[in-house]
Every structure is written in C-alpha cells, then in structure tokens.
N, C-alpha and C positions, 0 to 999 in steps of 0.2 A: 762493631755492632751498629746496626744502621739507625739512623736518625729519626725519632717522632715528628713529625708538624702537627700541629695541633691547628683547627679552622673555629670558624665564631661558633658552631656548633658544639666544638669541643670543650670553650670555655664557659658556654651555656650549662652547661650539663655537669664540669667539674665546680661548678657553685652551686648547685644543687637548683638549675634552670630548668630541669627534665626528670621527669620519673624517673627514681631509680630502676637500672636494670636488676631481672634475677641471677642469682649465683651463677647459672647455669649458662646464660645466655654469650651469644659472642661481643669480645671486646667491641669498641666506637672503629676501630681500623680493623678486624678483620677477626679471625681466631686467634685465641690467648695461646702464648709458647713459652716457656722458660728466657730463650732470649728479648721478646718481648717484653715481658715483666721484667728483667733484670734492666734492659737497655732505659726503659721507662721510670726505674727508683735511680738508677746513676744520672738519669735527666732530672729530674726532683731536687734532689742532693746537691745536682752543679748548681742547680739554678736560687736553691733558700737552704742548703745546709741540710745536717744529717737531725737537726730538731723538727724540721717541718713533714719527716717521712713514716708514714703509718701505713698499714693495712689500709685504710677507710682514705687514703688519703691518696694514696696509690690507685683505687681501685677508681675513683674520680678519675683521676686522671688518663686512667684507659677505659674508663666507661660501663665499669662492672663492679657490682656488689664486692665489699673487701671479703667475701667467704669464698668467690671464684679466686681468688690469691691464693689460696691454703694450696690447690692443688700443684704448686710451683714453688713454695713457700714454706713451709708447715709451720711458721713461730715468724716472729719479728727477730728473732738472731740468726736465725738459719738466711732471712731477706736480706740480712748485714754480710753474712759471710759469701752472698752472692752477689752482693757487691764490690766485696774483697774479687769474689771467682770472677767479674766483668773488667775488674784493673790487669787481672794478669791475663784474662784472655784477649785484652788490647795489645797487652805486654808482649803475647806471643805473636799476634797478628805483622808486630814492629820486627821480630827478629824471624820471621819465617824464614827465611833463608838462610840463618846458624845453624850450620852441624856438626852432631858429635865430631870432634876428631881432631879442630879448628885445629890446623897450623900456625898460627900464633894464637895462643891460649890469652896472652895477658891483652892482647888487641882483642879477643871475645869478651872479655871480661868486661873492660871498656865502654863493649861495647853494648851489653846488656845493662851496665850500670849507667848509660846515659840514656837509654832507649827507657828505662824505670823510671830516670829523673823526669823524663819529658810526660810519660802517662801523667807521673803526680802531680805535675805543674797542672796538667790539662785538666783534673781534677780534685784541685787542692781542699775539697770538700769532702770526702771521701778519704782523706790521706788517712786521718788518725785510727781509720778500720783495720790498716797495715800491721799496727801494733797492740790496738785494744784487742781487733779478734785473736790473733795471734797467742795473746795473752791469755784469754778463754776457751781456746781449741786445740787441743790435742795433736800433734803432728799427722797423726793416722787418719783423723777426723777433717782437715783441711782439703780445702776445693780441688777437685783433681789438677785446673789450675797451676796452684801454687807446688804441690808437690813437682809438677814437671819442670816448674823453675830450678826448684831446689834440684834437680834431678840435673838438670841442663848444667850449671855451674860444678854440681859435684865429677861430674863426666870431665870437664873440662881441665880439674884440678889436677884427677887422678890418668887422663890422658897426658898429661903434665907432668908423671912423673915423680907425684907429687905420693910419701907413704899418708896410710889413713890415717896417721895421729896429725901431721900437719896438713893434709888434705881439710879435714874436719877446723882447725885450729885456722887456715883461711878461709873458710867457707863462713867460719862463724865471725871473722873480723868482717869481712867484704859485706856482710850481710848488715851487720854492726853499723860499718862507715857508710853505706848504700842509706840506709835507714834512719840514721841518725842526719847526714848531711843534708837530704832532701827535709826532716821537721826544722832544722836551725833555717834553711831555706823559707820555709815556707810559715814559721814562726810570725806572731804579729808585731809589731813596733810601731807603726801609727796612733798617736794618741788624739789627735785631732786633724782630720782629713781639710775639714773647711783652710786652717793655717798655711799660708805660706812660706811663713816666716822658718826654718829649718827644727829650730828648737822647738818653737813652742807647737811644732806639727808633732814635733817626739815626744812634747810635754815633758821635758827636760827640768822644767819650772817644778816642776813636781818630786823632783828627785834632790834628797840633802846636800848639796856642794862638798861640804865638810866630809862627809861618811860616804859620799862615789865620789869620788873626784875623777877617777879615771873611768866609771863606768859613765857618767857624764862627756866625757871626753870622747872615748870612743862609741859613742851610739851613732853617731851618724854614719860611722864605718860599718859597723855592724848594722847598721838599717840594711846597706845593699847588698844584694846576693851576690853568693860567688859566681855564681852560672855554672855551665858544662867544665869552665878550665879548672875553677878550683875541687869541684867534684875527681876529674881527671888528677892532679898536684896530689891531693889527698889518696887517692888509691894506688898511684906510681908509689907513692912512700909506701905505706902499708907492705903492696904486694914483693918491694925493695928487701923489705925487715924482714919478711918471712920466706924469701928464696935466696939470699945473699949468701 
C-alpha cells in the first residue's frame, strides 16, 4: 500500500489550521478510496498507536470530515478489521509468487510464517488486531484477506497429504505458534529506557529476589528476540511432532 507524505499544509489543517472540509468534499491528496483510508489509519497507528486512531482523527489526517469515512468504514471496528484486512494484504503482496501446489510444503510454510513475522515487526502497533479482532469476528465475517491466508496454508497441508483431522490439527498449531511467537516477540520489557545500566533498564530492582529468583535471572535473556531462526527451531519442532 503506497505511502502518505504529509506537507506543512497538511499539518496546518490536521490541527485544526483550516476549515473543516464537508463530508462530501475530496481528500487533501486526491479522491478518498478504501486503500487510502486504510493505508492512512495503519500510518496513524505506526506512528502513536491504536489509542490515538478515530473517525475525527483520521479524517484530519486525509483532510475530510470524519462522516466522509463511514463510506469506507461503517463503525470504528469495522476501521480495526481493515486494518487487520491492510496486514495481510501486505502479507500477500510479500508472498505473491506462492502457489498452490508448493513442492516443498514445509519450505512454504516457512516461509509464510516468516514473511508474517516481518509484516508484524513492520507494524508492531497494530499487532494486537491479529488477535482481539479475531476474537470478536466470526470466521465468515473476516477480511477476504485473512480468509485467503487461511485458504493458502490449508491448500498447502492438504496438498501435503495431510487427512482433514490433522490437516485442521496443524493449521491450528501453526497458526497458534505463528501467533503466539511474534506477541512473546514483540512483548514489552523495558522498564526504563533512559538506563543503561542492564538491570535497572529492566527494573529488575522492582522485582522480590526471594519469590523470582530465576525470573530475575533470566530477564535479560528473555529481553532479546529470538528473530527469524527461533521462529523457524520452533516450527521445524511443531511441524516434526505432527508428520513423524
């Protein structure tokens, strides 16, 4: 999804430097699109989180009344789930040239779960949509998107070889350890940035000696990511356990 720039006009105007536009009127860059609006709340989102993103807040930022959003939009969760729909349409942009049928399945797999690790790093602000929406939307209901994920991997299992009861049984681990690995990833543990001292950046001082002694111990290991290989370690086991 292509990139906003924003010029001093555009900052005039999302501080409220300029008359508001009407509903109707065209965006500050051009006419209003669905990828616009969506490319425009995941620019928002990267830049101050998923607290600082409204209707009203949005619509600043492309230069139109937040009522011209409804037509792109219709609610503020439907704006969330289209920012879910903008992760996996980067997601597919990353693997466009995977097709059904992959001759090594467990090298596709790989490599869709590392092509996801790198979307969520890209916007770790956004991540936690992956699973709140998920959690509030109905399978049926989800971004056409995310179904063709889900579509892509299940093709992959059952080209594989693989019967529906364990087809389903690693779709839903892979999904599990995809999901899971990227939040322990991207989890906080800085307690104080200004520090340089190891401990007291983790605010370790804060934590009973007596009653963690080993969660004490190990934080500074757990502060750093695993990256791509332990992503990869962890899914070679998985997919081991469940085709051996």
């Amino acid at each position: 999804m292509a990139k906003r720039r924003a010029g001093a006009q555009g900052n005039d105007e999302a501080s409220g430097g300029a008359p508001a536009r009407r509903a109707g009127d065209r965006g500050r860059y051009g006419r209003l699109s669905r990828e616009r609006v969506l490319t425009s709340a995941l620019e928002l989102v990267d830049r101050e989180g998923l607290s600082a993103l409204s209707m009203r807040r949005l619509g600043g930022e492309l230069g139109v009344e937040a009522m011209a959003l409804y037509r792109y939009a219709s609610s503020k969760d439907a704006l969330l789930d289209g920012l879910v729909e903008a992760l996996y349409l980067e997601l597919e942009e990353r693997l466009a040239d995977l097709t059904d049928g992959e001759p090594d399945w467990r090298a596709a797999l790989h490599r869709i779960a590392r092509a996801t690790y790198e979307v969520c790093l890209a916007h770790p602000q956004a991540v936690p949509l992956l699973s709140t929406r998920m959690l509030a939307v109905p399978l049926a209901r989800r971004p056409p998107a995310v179904l063709r994920d889900h579509e892509r991997v299940l093709t992959l299992l059952r080209d594989a070889g693989l019967d529906e009861a364990r087809c389903t049984a690693v779709f839903r681990a892979f999904t599990a350890w995809l999901l899971g690995y990227v939040a322990v990833e991207l989890r906080e543990m800085v307690d104080n940035p200004e520090e340089s001292d190891p401990a007291f950046r983790l605010g370790l001082h804060r934590m009973p000696p007596q009653e963690l002694p080993l969660l004490r111990e190990s934080a500074a290991a757990m502060a750093e990511r695993g990256g791509p290989e332990g992503l990869a370690a962890g899914l070679d086991a998985l997919l081991d356990r469940f085709t051996s």
